[in-house]
C-alpha positions in Angstrom: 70.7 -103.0 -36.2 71.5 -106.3 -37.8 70.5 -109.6 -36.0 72.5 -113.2 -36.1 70.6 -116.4 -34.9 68.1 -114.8 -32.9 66.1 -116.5 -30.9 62.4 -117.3 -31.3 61.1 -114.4 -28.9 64.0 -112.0 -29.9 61.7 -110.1 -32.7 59.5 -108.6 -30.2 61.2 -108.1 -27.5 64.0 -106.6 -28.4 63.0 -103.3 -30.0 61.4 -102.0 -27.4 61.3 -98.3 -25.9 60.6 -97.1 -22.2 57.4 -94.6 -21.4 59.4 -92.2 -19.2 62.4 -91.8 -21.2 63.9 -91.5 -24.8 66.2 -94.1 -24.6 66.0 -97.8 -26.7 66.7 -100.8 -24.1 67.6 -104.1 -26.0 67.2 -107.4 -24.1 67.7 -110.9 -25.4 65.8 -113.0 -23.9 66.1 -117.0 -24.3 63.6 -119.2 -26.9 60.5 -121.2 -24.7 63.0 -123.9 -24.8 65.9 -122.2 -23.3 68.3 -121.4 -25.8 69.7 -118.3 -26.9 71.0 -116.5 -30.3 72.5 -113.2 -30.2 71.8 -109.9 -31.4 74.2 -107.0 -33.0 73.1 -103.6 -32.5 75.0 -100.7 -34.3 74.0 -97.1 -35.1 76.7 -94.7 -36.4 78.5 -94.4 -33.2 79.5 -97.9 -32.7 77.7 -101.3 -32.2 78.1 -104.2 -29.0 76.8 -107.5 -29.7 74.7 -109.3 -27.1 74.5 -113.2 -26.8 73.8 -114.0 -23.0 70.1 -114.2 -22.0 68.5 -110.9 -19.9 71.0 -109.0 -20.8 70.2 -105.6 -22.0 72.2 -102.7 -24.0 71.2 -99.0 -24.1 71.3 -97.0 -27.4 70.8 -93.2 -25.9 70.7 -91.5 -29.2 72.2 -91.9 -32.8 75.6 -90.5 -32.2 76.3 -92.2 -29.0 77.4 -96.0 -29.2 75.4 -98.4 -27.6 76.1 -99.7 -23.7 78.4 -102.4 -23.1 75.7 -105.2 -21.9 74.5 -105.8 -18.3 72.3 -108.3 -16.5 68.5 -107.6 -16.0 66.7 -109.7 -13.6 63.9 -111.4 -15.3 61.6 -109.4 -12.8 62.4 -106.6 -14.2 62.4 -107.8 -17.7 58.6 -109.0 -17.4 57.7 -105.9 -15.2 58.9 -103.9 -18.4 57.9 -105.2 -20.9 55.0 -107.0 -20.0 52.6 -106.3 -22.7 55.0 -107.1 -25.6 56.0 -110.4 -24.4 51.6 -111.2 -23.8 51.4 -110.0 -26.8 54.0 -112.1 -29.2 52.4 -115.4 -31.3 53.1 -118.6 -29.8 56.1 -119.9 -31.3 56.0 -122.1 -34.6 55.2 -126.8 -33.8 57.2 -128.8 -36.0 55.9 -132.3 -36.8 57.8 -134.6 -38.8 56.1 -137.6 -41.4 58.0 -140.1 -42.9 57.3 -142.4 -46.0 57.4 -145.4 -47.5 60.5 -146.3 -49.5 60.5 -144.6 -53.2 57.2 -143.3 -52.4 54.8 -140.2 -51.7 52.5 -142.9 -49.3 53.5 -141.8 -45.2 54.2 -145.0 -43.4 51.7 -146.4 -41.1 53.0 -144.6 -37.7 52.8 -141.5 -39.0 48.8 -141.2 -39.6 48.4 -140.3 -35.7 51.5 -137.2 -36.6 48.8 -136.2 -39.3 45.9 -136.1 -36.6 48.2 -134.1 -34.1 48.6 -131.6 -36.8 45.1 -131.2 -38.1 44.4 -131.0 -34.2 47.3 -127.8 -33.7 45.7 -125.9 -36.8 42.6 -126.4 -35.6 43.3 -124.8 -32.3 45.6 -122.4 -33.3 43.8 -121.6 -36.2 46.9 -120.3 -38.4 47.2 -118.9 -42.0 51.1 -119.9 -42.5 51.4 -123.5 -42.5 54.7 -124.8 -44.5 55.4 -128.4 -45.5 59.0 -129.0 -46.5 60.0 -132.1 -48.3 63.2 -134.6 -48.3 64.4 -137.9 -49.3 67.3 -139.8 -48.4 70.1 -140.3 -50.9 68.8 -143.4 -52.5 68.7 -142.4 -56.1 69.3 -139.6 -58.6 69.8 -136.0 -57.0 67.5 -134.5 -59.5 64.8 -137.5 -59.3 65.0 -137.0 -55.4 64.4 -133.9 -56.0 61.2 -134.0 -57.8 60.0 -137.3 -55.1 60.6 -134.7 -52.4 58.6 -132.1 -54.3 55.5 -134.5 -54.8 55.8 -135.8 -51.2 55.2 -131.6 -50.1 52.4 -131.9 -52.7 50.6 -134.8 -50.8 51.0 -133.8 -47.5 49.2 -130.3 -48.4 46.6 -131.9 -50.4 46.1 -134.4 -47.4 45.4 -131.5 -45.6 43.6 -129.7 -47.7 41.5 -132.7 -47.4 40.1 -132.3 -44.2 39.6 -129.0 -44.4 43.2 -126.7 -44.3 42.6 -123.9 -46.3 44.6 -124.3 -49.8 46.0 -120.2 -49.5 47.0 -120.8 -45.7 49.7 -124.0 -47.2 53.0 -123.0 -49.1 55.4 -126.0 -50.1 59.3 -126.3 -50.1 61.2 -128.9 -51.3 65.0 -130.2 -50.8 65.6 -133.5 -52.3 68.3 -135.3 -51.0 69.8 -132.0 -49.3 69.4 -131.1 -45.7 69.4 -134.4 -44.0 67.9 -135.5 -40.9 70.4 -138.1 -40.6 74.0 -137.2 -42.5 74.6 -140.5 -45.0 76.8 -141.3 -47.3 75.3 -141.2 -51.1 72.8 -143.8 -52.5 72.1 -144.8 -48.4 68.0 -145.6 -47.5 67.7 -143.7 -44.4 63.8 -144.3 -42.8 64.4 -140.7 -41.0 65.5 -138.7 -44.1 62.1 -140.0 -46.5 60.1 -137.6 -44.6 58.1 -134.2 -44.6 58.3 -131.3 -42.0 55.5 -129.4 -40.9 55.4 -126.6 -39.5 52.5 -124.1 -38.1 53.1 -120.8 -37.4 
């Protein structure tokens, strides 16, 4: 079974096999904020792809293809599967901080983002927490690089800081690539001098 942008809530709930028979049911169901990837499942038989939400497939054995897709009413869907869907992680809060020009200092706005995080990892209490850096494309690819690099650095150690533990942070780091806000080169973009975060 191979999977192509699958929704947030697709993991669990798709592999999932009834009590009072042998056979897998598949069901996509949409993200928490209503949108929807899609799923391919094969087997040797044959494969169907599924991209609406509640719909379901059937895969009765190995050597019969899988059912064309049909509609499941979300009753049924929560009445099913209940117990996996209570029992998935809450899905992953983005924050974004931005910084000062040239720099690995966050602008002023963004000290009450850094309180909003500290205040999710303290009640979610996670051990994967990743902090992605970026620049705009003032510069030198490869010096952008490296300023996006030690702007991941000081955002972990910021939260280290007040307490994150150092083994629950891992740190990425794009440069100039993967733009917030698509500019042309050598462009100061306030938007693109940031760092994602993101607790899982």
């Amino acid at each position: 079974m191979s999977k192509k942008q699958p929704s947030i809530l697709l993991l669990l709930s798709a592999l999932l096999i009834t009590a009072c028979s042998n056979k897998n049911l598949v069901v996509l169901i949409p993200d928490p904020d209503g949108t929807v990837g899609s799923i391919t499942i094969s087997n040797q038989a044959g494969s169907v792809e599924i991209y609406r939400p509640n719909q379901v497939a059937i895969i009765k054995d190995r050597d019969t293809a899988p059912s064309s897709p049909v509609n499941m009413k979300k009753k049924e869907i929560d009445s099913l599967f209940s117990e996996a869907l209570a029992s998935q992680p809450p899905p992953p809060v983005h924050f974004l901080l931005y910084f000062e020009r040239d720099s690995t200092q966050l602008k002023f706005e963004s000290s009450g983002t850094l309180s909003e995080i500290l205040e999710t990892i303290r009640l979610r209490d996670p051990v994967d927490i990743s902090v992605v850096g970026h620049t705009d494309t003032l510069g030198e690819k490869n010096y952008n690089l490296d300023l996006s690099k030690r702007r991941a650095l000081a955002v972990r150690d910021l939260l280290i800081q007040r307490g994150v533990k150092k083994e629950f942070v891992e740190t990425v780091f794009y440069g100039e690539e993967n733009l917030l806000i698509k500019t042309e080169d050598n462009i100061g973009n306030v938007k693109n001098r940031r760092a994602e975060v993101v607790v899982r």
